[in-house]
Every structure is written in C-alpha cells, then in structure tokens.
N, CA, C and O atoms as a GROMACS GRO file, in nm:
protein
  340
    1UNK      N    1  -4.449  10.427  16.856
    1UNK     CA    2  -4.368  10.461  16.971
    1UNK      C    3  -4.373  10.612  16.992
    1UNK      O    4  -4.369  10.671  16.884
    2UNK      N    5  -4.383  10.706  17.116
    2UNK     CA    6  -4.382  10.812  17.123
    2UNK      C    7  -4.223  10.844  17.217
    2UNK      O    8  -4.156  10.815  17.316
    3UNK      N    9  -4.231  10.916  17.109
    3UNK     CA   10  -4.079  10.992  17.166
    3UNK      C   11  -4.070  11.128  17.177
    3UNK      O   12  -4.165  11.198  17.142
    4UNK      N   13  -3.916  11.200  17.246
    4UNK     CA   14  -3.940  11.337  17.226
    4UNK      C   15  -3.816  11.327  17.108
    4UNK      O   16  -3.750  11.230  17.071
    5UNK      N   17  -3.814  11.451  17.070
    5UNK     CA   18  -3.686  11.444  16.968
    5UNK      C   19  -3.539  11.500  17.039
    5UNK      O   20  -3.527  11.621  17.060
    6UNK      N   21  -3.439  11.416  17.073
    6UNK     CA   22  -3.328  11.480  17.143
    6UNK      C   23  -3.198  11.499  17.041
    6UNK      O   24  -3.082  11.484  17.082
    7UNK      N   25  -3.224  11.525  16.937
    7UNK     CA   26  -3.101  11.530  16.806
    7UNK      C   27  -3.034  11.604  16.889
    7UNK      O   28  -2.964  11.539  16.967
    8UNK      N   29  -3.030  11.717  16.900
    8UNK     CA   30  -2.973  11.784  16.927
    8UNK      C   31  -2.819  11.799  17.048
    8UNK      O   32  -2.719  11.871  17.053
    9UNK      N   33  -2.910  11.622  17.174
    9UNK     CA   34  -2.799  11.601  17.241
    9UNK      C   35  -2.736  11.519  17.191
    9UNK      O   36  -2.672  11.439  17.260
   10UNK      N   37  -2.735  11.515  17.033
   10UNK     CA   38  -2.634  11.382  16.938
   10UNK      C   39  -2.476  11.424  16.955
   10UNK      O   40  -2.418  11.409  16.847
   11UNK      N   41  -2.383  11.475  17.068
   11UNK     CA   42  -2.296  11.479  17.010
   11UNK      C   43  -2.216  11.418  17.013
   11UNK      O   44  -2.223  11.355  17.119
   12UNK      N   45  -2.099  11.380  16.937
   12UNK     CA   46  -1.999  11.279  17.017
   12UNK      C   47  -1.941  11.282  17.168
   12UNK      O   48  -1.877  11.375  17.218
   13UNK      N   49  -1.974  11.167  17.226
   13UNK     CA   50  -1.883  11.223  17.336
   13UNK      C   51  -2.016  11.238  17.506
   13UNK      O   52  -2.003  11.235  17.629
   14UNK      N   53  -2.111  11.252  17.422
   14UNK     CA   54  -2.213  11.290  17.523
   14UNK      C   55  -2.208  11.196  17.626
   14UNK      O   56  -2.140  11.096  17.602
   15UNK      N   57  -2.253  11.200  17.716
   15UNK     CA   58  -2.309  11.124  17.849
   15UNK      C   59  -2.486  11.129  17.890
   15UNK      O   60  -2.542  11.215  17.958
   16UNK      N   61  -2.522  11.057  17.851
   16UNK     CA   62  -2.718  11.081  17.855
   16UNK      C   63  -2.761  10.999  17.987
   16UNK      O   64  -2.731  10.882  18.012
   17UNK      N   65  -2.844  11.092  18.070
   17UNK     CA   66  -2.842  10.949  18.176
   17UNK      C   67  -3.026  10.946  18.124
   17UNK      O   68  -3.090  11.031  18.064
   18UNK      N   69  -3.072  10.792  18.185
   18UNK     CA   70  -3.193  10.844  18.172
   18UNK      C   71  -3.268  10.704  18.255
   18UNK      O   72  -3.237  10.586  18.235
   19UNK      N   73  -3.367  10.751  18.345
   19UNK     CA   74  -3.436  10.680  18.418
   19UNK      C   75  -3.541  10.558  18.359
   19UNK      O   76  -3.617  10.615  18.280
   20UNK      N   77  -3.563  10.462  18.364
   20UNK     CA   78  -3.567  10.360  18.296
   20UNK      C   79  -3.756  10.280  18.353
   20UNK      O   80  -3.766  10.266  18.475
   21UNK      N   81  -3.829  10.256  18.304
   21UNK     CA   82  -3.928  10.160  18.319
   21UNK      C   83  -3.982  10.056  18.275
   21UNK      O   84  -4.086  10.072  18.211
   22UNK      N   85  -3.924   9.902  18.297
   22UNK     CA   86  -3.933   9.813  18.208
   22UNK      C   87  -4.051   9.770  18.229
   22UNK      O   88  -4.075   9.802  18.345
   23UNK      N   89  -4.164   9.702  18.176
   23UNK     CA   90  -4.267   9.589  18.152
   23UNK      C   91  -4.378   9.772  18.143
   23UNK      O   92  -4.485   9.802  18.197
   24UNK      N   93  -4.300   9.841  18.064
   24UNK     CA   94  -4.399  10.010  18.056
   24UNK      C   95  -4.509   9.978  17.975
   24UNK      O   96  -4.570  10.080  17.945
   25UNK      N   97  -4.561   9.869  17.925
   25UNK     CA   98  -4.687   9.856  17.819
   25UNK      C   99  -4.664   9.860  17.685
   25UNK      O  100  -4.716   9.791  17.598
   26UNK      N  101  -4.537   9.994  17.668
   26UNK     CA  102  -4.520  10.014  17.541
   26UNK      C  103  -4.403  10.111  17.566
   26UNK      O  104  -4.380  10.160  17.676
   27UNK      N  105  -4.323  10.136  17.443
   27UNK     CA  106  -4.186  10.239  17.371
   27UNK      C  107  -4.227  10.332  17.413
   27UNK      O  108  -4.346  10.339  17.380
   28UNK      N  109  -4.180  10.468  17.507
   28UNK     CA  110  -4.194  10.597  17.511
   28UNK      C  111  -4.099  10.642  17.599
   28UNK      O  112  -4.074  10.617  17.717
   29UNK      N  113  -4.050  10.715  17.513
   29UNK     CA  114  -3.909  10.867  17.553
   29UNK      C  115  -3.998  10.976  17.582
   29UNK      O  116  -4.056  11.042  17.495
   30UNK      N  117  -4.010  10.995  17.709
   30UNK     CA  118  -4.044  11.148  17.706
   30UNK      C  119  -3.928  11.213  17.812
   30UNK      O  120  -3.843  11.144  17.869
   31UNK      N  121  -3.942  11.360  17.825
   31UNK     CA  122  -3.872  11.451  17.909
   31UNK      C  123  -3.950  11.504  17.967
   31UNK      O  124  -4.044  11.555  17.906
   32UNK      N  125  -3.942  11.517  18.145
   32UNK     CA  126  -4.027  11.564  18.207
   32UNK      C  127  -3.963  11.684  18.231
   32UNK      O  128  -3.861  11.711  18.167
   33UNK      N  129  -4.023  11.790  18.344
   33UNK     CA  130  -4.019  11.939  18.346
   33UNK      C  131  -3.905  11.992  18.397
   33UNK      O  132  -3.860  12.104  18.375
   34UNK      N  133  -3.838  11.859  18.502
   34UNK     CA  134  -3.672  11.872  18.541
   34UNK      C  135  -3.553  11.875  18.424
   34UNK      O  136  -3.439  11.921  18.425
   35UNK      N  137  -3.629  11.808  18.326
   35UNK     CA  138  -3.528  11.776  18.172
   35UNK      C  139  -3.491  11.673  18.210
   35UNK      O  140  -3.390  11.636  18.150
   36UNK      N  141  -3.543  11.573  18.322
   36UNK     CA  142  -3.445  11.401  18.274
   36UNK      C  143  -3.558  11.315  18.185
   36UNK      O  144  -3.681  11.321  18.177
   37UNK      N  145  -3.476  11.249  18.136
   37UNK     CA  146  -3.521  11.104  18.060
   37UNK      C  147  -3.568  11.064  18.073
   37UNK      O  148  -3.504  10.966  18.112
   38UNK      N  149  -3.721  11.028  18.081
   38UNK     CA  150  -3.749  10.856  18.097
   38UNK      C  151  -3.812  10.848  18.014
   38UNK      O  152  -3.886  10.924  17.951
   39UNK      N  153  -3.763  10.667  18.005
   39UNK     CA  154  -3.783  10.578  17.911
   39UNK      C  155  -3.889  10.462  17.931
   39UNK      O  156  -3.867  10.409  18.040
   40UNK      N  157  -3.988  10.408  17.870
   40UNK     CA  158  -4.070  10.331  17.918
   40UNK      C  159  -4.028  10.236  17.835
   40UNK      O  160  -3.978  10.287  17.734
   41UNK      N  161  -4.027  10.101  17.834
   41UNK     CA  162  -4.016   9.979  17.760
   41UNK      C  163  -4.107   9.877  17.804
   41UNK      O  164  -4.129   9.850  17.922
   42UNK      N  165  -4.163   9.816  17.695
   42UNK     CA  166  -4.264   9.657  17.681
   42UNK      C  167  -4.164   9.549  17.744
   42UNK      O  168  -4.193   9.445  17.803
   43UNK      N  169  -4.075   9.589  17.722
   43UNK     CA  170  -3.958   9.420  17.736
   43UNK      C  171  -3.948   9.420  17.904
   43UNK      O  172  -3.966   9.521  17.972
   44UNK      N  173  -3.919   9.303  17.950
   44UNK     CA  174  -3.911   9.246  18.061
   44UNK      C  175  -3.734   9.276  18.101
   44UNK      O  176  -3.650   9.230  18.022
   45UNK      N  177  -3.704   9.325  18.180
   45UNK     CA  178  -3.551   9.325  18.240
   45UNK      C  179  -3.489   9.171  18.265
   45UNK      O  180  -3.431   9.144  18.370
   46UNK      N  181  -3.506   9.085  18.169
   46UNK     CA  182  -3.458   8.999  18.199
   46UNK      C  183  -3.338   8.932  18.053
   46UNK      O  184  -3.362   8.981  17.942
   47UNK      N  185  -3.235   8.840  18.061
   47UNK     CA  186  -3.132   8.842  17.990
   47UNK      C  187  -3.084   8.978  17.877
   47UNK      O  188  -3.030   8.969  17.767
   48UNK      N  189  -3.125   9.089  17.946
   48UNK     CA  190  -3.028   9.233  17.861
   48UNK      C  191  -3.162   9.281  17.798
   48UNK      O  192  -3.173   9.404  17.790
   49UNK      N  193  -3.299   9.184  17.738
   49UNK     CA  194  -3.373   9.291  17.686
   49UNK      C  195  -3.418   9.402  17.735
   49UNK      O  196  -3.434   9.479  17.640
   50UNK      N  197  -3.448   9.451  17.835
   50UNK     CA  198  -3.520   9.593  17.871
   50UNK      C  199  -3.420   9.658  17.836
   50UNK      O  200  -3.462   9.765  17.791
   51UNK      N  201  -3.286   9.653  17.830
   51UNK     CA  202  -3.143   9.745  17.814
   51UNK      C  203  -3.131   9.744  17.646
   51UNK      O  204  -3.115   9.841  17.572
   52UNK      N  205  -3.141   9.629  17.619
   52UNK     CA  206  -3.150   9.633  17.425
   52UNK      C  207  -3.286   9.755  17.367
   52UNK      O  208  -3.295   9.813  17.259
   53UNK      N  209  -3.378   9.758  17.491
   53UNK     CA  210  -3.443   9.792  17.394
   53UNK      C  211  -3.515   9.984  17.505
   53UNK      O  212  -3.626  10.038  17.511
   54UNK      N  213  -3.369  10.021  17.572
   54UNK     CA  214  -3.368  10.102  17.580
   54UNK      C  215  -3.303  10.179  17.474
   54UNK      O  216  -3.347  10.282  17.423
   55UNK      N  217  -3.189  10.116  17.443
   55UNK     CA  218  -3.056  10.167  17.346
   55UNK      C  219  -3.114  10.176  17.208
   55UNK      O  220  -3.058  10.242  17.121
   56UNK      N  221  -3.240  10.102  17.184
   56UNK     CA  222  -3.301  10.132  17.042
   56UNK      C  223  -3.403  10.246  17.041
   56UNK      O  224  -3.423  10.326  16.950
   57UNK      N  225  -3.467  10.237  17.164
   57UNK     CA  226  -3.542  10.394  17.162
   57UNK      C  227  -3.497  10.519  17.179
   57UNK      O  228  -3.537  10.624  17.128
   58UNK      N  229  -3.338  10.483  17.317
   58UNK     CA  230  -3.312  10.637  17.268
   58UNK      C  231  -3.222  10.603  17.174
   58UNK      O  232  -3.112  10.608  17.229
   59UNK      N  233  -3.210  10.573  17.070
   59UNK     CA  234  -3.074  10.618  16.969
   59UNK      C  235  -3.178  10.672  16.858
   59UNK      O  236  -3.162  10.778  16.798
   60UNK      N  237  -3.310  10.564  16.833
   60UNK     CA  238  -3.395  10.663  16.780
   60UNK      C  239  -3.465  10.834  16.779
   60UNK      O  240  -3.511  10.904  16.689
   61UNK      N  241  -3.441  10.855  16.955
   61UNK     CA  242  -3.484  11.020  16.968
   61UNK      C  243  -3.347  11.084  16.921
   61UNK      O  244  -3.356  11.191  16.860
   62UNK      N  245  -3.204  11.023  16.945
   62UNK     CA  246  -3.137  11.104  16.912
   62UNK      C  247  -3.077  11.114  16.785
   62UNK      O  248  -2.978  11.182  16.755
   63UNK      N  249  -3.177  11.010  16.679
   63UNK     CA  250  -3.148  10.977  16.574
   63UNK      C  251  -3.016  10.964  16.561
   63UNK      O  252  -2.958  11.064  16.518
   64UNK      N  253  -2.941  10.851  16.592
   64UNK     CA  254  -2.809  10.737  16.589
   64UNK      C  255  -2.870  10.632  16.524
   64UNK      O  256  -2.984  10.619  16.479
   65UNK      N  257  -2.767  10.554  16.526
   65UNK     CA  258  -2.778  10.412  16.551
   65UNK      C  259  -2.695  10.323  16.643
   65UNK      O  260  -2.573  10.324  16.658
   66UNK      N  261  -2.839  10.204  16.730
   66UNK     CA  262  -2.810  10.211  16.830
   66UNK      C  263  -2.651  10.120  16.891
   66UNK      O  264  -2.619  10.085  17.004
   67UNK      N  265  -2.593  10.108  16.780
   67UNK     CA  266  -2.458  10.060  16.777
   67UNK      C  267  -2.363  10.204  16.832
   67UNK      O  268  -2.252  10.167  16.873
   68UNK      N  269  -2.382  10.338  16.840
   68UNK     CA  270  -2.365  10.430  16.892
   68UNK      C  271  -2.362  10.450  17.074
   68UNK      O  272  -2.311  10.532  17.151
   69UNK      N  273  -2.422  10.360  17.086
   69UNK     CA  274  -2.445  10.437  17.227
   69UNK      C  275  -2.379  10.264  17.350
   69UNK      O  276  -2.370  10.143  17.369
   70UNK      N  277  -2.363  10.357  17.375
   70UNK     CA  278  -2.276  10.233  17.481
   70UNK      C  279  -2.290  10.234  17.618
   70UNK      O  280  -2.250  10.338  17.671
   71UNK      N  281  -2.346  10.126  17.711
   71UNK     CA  282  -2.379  10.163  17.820
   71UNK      C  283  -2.283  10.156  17.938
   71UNK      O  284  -2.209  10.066  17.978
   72UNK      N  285  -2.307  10.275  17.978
   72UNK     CA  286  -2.154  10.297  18.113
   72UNK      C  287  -2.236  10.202  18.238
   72UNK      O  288  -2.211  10.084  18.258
   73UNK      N  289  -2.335  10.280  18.314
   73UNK     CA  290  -2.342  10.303  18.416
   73UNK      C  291  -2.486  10.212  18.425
   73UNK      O  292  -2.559  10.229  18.328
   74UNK      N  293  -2.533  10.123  18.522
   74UNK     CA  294  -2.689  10.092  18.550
   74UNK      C  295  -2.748   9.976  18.447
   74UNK      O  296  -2.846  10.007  18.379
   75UNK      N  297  -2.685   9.828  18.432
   75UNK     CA  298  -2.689   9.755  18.361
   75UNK      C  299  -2.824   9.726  18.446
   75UNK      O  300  -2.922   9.717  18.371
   76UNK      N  301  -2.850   9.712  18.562
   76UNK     CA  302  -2.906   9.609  18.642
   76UNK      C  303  -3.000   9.714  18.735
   76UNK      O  304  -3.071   9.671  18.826
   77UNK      N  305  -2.993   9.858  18.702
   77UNK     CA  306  -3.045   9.920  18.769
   77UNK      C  307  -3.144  10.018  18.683
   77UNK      O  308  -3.129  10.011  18.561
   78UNK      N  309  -3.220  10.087  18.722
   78UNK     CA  310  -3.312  10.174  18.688
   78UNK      C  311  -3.263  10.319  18.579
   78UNK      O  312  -3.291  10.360  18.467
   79UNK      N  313  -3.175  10.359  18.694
   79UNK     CA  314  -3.097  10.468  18.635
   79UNK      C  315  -2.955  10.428  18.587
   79UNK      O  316  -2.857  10.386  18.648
   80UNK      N  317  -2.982  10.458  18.436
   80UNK     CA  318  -2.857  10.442  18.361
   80UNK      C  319  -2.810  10.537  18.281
   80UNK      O  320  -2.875  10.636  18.250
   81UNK      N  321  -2.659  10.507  18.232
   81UNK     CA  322  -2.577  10.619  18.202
   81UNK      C  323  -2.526  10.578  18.059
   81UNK      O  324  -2.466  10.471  18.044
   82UNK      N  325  -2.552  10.665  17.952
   82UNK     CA  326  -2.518  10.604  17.767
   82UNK      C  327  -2.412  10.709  17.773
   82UNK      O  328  -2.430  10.816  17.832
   83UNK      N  329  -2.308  10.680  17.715
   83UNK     CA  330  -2.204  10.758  17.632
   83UNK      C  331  -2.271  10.743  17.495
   83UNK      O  332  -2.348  10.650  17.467
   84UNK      N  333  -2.237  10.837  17.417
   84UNK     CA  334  -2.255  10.823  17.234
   84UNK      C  335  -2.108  10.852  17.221
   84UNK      O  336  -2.038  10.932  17.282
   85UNK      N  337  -2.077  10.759  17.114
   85UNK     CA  338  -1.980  10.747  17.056
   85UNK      C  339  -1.927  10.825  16.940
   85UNK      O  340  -1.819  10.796  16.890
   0.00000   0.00000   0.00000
C-alpha cells in the first residue's frame, strides 16, 4: 500500500477531511500540492466497504487504530469528514 505519513495530524480531536476513490485498483494515501487527501481504495462502495477500508488506510498514515477515527460527514459521498478520537 503506498501512503504518505500524516502522524503528525494524530491529534485528538482532529477533523481530517479527505477525498475518496473507490474501485482505485489498489490502497493509496497520497497528498496532493493543495494539501488535501486522497484516498484510493480496491473495495467497491457497496454495503460500507469502500468506507471500512478508507478508515484502515488512513488510520494507518496516521498511525491509529482504525477504531479511532469515526466518520462524521460523507458516508455515501466522495468527500468525507473523520474526527480522531
């Protein structure tokens, strides 16, 4: 999986938004030159996986676990919004 490393936005409390691409081929967090998110995922947006398996890639860049991160905003949509806990 290629990721960037976002420890740093580990803090409690945070709000991460990050733009989303499901059926992406494969796992990849990168940050483009604006500084937003996107996330690519293999999984299909269908019964919660593309969202399960956003919350496992980024909790991995921000090294959590993904029981940490809780989704506010964009269940069903592209752009979504994680609180960390």
């Amino acid at each position: 999986m290629d990721r960037a490393d976002l420890r740093a936005l580990a803090q409690p409390g945070a709000r991460i938004a990050v733009r989303v691409t499901p059926r992406g081929g494969r796992d990849a967090l990168t940050v483009d030159q604006d500084g937003r998110i996107l996330i690519r995922v293999a999984a299909a947006p269908t019964d919660g996986k593309a969202n399960d398996a956003v919350r496992r890639v980024l909790a991995a860049a921000l090294g959590v676990a993904p029981s940490r991160l809780t989704l506010l905003r964009g269940a069903a949509a592209r752009d979504k919004l994680f609180l960390l806990d």
